[in-house]
Every structure is written in C-alpha cells, then in structure tokens.
KELOFI-212257 format. One record per residue (C-alpha): x, y, z. Coordinates in steps of 0.5 Angstrom, whole numbers, plus 500, padded with zeros to 3 digits. Example, Ala and Ser with C-alpha at 12.3 -4.5 7.8 and 13.67 -1.06 7.14 Angstrom:
# residues 2
<<525, 491, 516>>
<<527, 498, 514>>
This chain:
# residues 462
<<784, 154, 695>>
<<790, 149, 692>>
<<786, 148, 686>>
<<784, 155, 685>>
<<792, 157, 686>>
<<792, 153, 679>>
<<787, 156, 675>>
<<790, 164, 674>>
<<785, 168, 671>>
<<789, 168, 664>>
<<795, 165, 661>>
<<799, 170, 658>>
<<801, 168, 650>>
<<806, 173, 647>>
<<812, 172, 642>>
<<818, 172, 645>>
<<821, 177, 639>>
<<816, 182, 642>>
<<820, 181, 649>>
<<827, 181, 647>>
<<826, 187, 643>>
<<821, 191, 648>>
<<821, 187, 655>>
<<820, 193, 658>>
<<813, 195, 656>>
<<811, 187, 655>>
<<813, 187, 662>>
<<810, 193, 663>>
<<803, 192, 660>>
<<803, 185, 663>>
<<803, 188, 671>>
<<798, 194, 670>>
<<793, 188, 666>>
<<795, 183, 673>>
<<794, 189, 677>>
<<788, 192, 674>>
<<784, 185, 674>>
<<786, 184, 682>>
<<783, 191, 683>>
<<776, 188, 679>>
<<776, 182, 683>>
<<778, 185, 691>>
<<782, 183, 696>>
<<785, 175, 697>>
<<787, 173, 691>>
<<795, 172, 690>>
<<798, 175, 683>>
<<800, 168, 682>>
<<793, 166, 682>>
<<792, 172, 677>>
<<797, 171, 672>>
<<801, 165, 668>>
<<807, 168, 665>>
<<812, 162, 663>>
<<818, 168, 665>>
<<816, 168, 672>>
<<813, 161, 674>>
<<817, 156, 670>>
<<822, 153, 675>>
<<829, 150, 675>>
<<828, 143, 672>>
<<821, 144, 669>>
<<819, 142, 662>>
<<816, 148, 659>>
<<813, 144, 655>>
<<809, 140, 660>>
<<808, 146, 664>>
<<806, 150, 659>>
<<800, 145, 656>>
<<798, 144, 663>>
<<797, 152, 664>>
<<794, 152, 658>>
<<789, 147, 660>>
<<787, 150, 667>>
<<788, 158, 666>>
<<781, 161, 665>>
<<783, 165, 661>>
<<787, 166, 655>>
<<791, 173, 652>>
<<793, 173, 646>>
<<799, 180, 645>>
<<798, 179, 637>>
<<805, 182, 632>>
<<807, 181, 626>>
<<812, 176, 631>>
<<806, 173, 634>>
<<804, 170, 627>>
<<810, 167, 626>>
<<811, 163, 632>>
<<811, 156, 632>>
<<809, 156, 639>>
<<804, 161, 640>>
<<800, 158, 634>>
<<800, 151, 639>>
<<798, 155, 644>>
<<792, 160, 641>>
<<790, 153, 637>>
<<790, 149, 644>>
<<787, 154, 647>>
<<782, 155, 641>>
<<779, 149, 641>>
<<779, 149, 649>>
<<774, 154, 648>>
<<771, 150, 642>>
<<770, 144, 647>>
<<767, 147, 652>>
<<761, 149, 647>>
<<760, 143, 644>>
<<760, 139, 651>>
<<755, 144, 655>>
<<753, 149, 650>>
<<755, 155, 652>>
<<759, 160, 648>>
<<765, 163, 653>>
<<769, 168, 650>>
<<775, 166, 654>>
<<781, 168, 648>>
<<782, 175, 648>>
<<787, 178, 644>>
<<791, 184, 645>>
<<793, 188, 638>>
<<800, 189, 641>>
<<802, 191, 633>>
<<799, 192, 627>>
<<798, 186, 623>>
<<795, 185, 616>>
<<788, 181, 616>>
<<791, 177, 609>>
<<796, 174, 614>>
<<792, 171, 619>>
<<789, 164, 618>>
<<781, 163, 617>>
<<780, 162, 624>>
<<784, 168, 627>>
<<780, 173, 623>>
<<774, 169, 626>>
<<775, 173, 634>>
<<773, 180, 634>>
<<780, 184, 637>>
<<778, 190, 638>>
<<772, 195, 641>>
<<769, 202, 641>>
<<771, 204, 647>>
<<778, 201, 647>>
<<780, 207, 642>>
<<781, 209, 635>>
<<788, 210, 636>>
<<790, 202, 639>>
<<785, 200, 633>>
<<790, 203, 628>>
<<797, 203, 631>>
<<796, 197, 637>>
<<798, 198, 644>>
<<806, 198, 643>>
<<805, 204, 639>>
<<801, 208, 645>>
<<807, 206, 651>>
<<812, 208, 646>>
<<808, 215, 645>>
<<806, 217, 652>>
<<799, 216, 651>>
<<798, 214, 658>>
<<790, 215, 658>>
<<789, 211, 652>>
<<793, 205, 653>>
<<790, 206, 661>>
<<784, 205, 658>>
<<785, 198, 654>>
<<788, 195, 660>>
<<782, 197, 663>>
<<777, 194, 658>>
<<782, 187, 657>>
<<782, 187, 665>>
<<774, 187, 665>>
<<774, 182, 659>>
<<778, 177, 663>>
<<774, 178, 669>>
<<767, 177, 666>>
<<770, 171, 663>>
<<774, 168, 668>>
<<767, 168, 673>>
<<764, 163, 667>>
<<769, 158, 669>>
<<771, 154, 663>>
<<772, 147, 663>>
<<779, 145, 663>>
<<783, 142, 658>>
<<786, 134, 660>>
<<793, 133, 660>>
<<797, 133, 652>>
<<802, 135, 648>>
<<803, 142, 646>>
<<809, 139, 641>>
<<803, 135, 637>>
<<799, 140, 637>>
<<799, 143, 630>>
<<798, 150, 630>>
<<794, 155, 626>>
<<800, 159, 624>>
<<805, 160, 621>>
<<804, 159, 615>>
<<806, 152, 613>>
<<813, 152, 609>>
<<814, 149, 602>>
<<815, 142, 601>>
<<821, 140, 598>>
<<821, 141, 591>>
<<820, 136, 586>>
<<827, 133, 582>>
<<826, 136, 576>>
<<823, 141, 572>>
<<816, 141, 568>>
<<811, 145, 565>>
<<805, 149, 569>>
<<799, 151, 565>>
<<796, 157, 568>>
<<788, 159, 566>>
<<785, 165, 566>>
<<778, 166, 568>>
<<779, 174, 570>>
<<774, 180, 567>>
<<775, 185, 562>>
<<775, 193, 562>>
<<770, 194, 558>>
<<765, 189, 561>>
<<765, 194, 567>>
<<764, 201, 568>>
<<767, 203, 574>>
<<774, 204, 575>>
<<780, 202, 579>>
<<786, 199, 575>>
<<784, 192, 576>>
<<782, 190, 569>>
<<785, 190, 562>>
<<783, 188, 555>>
<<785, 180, 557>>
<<783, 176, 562>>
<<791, 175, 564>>
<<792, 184, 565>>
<<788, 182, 571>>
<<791, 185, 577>>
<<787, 184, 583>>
<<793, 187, 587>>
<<794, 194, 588>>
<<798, 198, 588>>
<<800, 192, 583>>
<<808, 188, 584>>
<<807, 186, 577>>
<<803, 188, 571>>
<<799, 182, 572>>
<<796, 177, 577>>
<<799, 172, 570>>
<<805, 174, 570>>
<<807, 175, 577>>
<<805, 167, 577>>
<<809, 166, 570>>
<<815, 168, 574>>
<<814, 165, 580>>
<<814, 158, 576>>
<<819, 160, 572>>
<<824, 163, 577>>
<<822, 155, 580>>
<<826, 152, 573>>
<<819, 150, 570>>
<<816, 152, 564>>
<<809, 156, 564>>
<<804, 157, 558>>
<<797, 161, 560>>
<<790, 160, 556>>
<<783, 163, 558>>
<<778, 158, 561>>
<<773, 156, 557>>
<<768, 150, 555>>
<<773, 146, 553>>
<<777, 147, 560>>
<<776, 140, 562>>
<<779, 136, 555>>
<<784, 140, 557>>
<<787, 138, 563>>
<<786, 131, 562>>
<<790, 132, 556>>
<<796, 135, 561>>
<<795, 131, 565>>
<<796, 125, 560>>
<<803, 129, 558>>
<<805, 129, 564>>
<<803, 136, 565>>
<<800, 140, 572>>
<<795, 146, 572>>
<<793, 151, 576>>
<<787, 155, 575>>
<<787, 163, 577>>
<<779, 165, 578>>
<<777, 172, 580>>
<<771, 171, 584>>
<<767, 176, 582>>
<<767, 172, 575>>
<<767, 166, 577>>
<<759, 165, 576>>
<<760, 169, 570>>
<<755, 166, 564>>
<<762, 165, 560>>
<<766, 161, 566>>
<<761, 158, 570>>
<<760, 152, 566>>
<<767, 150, 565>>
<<768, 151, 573>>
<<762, 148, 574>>
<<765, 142, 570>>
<<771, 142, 573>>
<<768, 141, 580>>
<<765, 135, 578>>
<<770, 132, 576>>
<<777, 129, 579>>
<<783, 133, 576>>
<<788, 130, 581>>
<<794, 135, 579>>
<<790, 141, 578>>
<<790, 147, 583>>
<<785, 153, 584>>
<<787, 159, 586>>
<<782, 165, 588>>
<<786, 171, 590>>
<<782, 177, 595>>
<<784, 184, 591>>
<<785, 190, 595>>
<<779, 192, 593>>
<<775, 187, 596>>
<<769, 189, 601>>
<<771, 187, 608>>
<<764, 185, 610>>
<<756, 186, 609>>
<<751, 183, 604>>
<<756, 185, 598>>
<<762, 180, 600>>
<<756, 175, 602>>
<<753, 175, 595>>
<<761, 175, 592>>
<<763, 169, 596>>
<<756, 166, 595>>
<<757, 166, 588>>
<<764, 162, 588>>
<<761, 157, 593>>
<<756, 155, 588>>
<<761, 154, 582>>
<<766, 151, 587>>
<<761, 146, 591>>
<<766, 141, 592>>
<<772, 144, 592>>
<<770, 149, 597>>
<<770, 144, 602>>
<<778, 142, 601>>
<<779, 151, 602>>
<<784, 149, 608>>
<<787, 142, 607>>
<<793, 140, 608>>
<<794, 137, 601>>
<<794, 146, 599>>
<<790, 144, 592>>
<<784, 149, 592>>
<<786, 156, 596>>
<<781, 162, 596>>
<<782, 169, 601>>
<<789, 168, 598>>
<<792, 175, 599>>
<<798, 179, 596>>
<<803, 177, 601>>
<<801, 169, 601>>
<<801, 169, 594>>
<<808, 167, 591>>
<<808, 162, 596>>
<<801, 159, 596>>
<<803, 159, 589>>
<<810, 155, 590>>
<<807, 150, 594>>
<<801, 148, 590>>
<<806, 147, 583>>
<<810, 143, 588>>
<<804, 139, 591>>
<<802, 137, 584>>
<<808, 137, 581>>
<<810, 131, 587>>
<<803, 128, 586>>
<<804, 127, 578>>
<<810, 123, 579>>
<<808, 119, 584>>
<<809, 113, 581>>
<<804, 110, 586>>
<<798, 115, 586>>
<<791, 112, 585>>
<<787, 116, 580>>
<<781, 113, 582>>
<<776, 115, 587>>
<<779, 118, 593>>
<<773, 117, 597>>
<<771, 123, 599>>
<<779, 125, 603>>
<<781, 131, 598>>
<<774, 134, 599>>
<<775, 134, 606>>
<<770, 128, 608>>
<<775, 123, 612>>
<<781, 123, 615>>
<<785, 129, 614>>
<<780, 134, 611>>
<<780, 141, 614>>
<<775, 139, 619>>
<<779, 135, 623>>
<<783, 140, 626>>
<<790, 139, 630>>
<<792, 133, 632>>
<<791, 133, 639>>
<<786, 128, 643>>
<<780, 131, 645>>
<<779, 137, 639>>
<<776, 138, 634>>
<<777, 145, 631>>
<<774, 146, 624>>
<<776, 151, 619>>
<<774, 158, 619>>
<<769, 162, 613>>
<<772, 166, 607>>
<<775, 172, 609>>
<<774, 179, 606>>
<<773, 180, 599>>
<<773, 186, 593>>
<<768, 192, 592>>
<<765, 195, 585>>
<<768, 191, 579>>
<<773, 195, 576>>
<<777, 197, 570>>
<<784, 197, 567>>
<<789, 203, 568>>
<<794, 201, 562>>
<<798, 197, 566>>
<<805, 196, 564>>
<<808, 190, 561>>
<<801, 188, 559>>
<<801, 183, 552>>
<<796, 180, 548>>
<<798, 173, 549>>
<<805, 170, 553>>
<<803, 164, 550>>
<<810, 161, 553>>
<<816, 163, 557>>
<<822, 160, 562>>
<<825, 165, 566>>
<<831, 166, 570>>
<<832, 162, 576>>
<<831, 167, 581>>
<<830, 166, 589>>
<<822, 166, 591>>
<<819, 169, 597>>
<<816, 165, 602>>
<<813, 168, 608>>
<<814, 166, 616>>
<<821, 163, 619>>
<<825, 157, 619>>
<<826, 157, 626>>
<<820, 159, 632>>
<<822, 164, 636>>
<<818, 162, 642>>
C-alpha cells in the first residue's frame, strides 16, 4: 500500500499563468476531476493517492524540481490543461515531453500502447502553434460536446454551462481510470531541468556581428495555371500569399521585410534549372539562400528537377522553408498525396524537418514565420562566417542520421522520442485576388530596421 500511495492516478500539468489568472476554476476543475475519479474507483482510495498537483503536496524544503520528476515518473497518468499559456511554459513542455517519452518507453519495451496523457483543452490554442508531436495526441471526443471543442473548458466554467463542462469532467475521469488500471511502467529517476521540452518554441540565437545579403527564391503557382479561386496566387510565383487573410501582399515581401528590418540586404528570383550553380555562386560570395516552396508545386515539372538537385547536394548555407497556408486540408487522402509529393522531392531533406540546426522547416504556419524565418538567416548566416566550418561531408548529422538529428529526442537518459509527421496542409489549388502591393519583379531592397516578432517568452511562468 505504501508504494501505491506514490503512484496517484494522474499528475496534474498546467501553466501556472492559467492558476494566477483563474485559480478558482483550475482549482475548481482539479477537485470535481479528483472527485469524479474517486467515485469510478470506490471507496478506500485516499485523494493524495488520486491526485498529484505541486500546490498541495510540495512541502517545506522539497526540491521542486526533484519532487516533480519523481511524480512525473510514478503518476499513472498524466493531465495535460492545454492554453496559449500552457505553450509557452518551459516547464510544462519538460513535463509533457517527460512524460511523452514515459509513454513511448513503456511501448518499445512490452509493446503495448497506453494512452496515459490525456489533454484537457483548457482554451483554445491554433493548431499551427503546436509541435509535431502535440498535434499527434487526439484532444478531444464526440461525447465531450462541441462547444468544449471549440471554446475549451475555461470557457464552459465561465459560462455557467454546468452540464456540459459535468460531462467532460465525466469522459477525462473515465479516461484517467482506463488507463491508470493498465499500469504504466515507471520513469527511473532524472533531471526534469536537462530535459528538453517540445515547447516552446526555441528563441532566435544570437544574430550574426554584421550584415549581408539573403537571397530568396521562389517556387510558387501562378493564377492562370489554376482555375479555382481563393486569392492566393497571382501572376508571379512571388505574388504568392499562402496566408489568408494575408499580412502582407505576399509570402516574398513578408520575408523581404523581415530580413530587411534584421539590417540584411535581400534580392529574390524563381527557382529554376540553374538553381543549384546559383547557390554555389552565393555561397562563394559569401552570400545565404533561403528557398520559399509551395508544396502544392514542389513536384511540378518546372521545379521538381531543380529541387530534386538541390536535395542531392550539400548547400550548407541554404534554408528551406515550406509554408502551410489557410487553405490547407486538415487531413484525409488529399494531404496524404500533397505531402507525398513534397516528401519525394525532398528525400533527404525531409529527415532534417525537426533539427535543431533549423535549416529545412515544413508546416510553417502564418504565427511561426517571421521567426522560423529569423532563425534560418541567423543560422546560416553564423555558419557562413564560421571560420572553421567544414564544407565536406557531414556524415549524415544534418540529415538526421547521427547525433543530434531529430530522431534523438530530448536529452534525457532512458528516451527516445522521435519527431512527429507533417501537419495539415492546403485544399484546391487557387487564384490570385489582386493583392495590394504586388510587383513584377522586387529584384532588390533594404529596409528599414524595424523590430521582428518573435513568438514565446523570455521568462517560463511555471
């Protein structure tokens, strides 16, 4: 029994913004869950053994930190209050990522598959925000109601909706009991602080001491090779505007005035057959590259072959970006064709779609641009002045097939946690709706050195 009193049926995750602001009703949804299970489990189990939540069982001189990882590696189960807040927490993402690979372990070692993370959708969050590996944990169900999956459970507390939020509290609590009865294995001992968590997003590093230039190319549709409509193609591949309601005329001048408003110099061109001379030519003027492809097109007969190329060869200062637009289809056989398109042009590429070294990024939604974009230029830009950079072979490490690459997970002993697939993409191919702004050819430009949003906090709030 003493050891049972140290495996509760779940661990309480949540961001600690989302306890300041609205204690009452996270402590309120806390207690109806604990009580709720202890009526499916009956009688002679203690609410210490339901429940671990650090506000009510740290103790005076406990480390946190220490108490926490060894919570996180007995509790049966684990609830996961998802928010905007959540997201941005660095402890919450050492804890979901923990406990992700808890999960991930016990399969590998006995084969069996427990569903012991539940999420609990608190507020709503956009997909786009969320880490590969998030968007892999289904959130919601048929039987917890529509308006929970649309507006969250905060919004059902705040509404009055008794029977509605009863209801969810009713289907987590039943989750929670089904998978705790399976008995997970448990986590030995480690440091939460090594862990590297899913979220948040990584900050930009250090820009590089001086400017230079970037050069953009293009591959993108056109308006008169689609007949459907949408607004998201023009006459040129660079009217391209994937992003709708777009922010700005196009995806190529959004990214114009990124690196711009960073104090670099920008040119921008179509890809084409000679796209790979070309790089090396940058490269040899001390030049990056970043490549904006439209995935729709990328296995296009006037790109596929220049892409292809590209894969096949070590362009050490060029970055890939693969944008997902508004329109993208969230699932079914038509997202399956698109990204198996892109996935055949990019063979070797694709493997480095979660590395750290932030070079090749796809799913790259309209929130995470700006700064996925900021961090590729900074990374190339860093490795172009490296006076030791090797330019020979990297021995497969960029491509994610040594240490380092996306399939080694976070740093913690005892996981490993492979990155997630490509996320939802964009339906019918589309047109160009006139678009503000829109020039036949911005061969060149400086802009002014405005700030760049960057997305997550400085400071955790866990």
């Amino acid at each position: 029994m003493e050891q049972e009193q140290h495996r509760p049926y779940f661990f309480f995750s949540y961001a600690r913004r989302d306890f300041e602001a609205e204690d009452a009703f996270v402590n309120q949804f806390f207690n109806d869950l604990r009580d709720e299970l202890g009526r499916l489990v009956g009688t002679g189990v203690r609410s210490e053994e339901l429940a671990y939540r650090d506000t009510e069982q740290l103790r005076l001189g406990d480390d946190w930190a220490e108490r926490l990882a060894t919570m996180l590696g007995r509790s049966r189960t684990m609830i996961a209050l998802y928010s905007p807040a959540y997201f941005t927490s660095l402890y919450c993402g050492k804890e979901w990522t923990a406990f992700r690979g808890r999960v991930r372990r016990h399969h590998e070692e006995t084969g069996e598959l427990i569903s012991a993370l539940v999420p609990v959708l608190w507020e709503p969050v956009e997909p786009g925000d969320l880490a590969d590996e998030v968007n892999k944990i289904q959130w919601a169900q048929p039987d917890m109601g529509e308006a929970y999956a649309r507006y969250g459970l905060r919004a059902l507390l705040r509404t009055a909706q008794g029977g509605a939020y009863e209801q969810v509290v009713r289907v987590v609590a039943e989750r929670v009991r089904d998978a705790a009865a399976r008995r997970l294995g448990e986590l030995p001992e480690f440091d939460l602080g090594a862990v590297r968590g899913y979220f948040p997003p990584p900050a930009a590093p250090p820009a590089a001491s001086a400017p230079g230039m970037v050069r953009l190319f293009i591959a993108a549709g056109r308006a008169s090779e689609s007949a459907a409509e949408g607004g998201w193609y023009g006459s040129k591949p660079w009217h391209w505007a994937p992003y709708h309601p777009p922010v700005q005329p196009s995806l190529a001048a959004r990214a114009q005035q990124v690196i711009t408003g960073a104090g670099h110099t920008t040119t921008l061109e179509e890809v084409d057959t000679a796209l790979a001379d070309k790089l090396d030519q940058a490269r040899e003027d001390s030049q990056v590259s970043i490549l904006l492809v439209d995935p729709w097109v990328a296995g296009a007969e006037r790109y596929r072959s220049a892409l292809r190329a590209y894969d096949e060869q070590n362009h050490p200062v060029t970055g890939v970006m693969v944008p997902t637009g508004s329109g993208d289809p969230a699932d079914g056989p038509e997202r399956d064709a698109l990204w198996a398109g892109v996935r055949d042009v990019f063979r070797r590429n694709w493997l480095r779609r979660s590395d750290l070294e932030h070079l090749f990024r796809v799913k790259v939604s309209r929130e995470s641009f700006d700064n996925d974009l900021t961090i590729m230029v900074t990374v190339a830009q860093n490795k172009l002045m490296d006076d030791n950079l090797d330019w020979g072979d990297d021995g497969g490490d960029a491509f994610g097939l040594g240490p380092g690459g996306p399939d080694t997970g976070p740093a913690m002993p005892g996981l490993t946690i492979p990155a997630g697939p490509p996320g939802p993409r964009r339906g019918p191919a589309r047109v160009n709706r006139g678009l503000p702004g829109s020039t036949d050819l911005p061969h060149q430009s400086r802009g002014k050195d405005t700030a760049v949003p960057l997305r997550g906090e400085k400071n955790d709030d866990h």
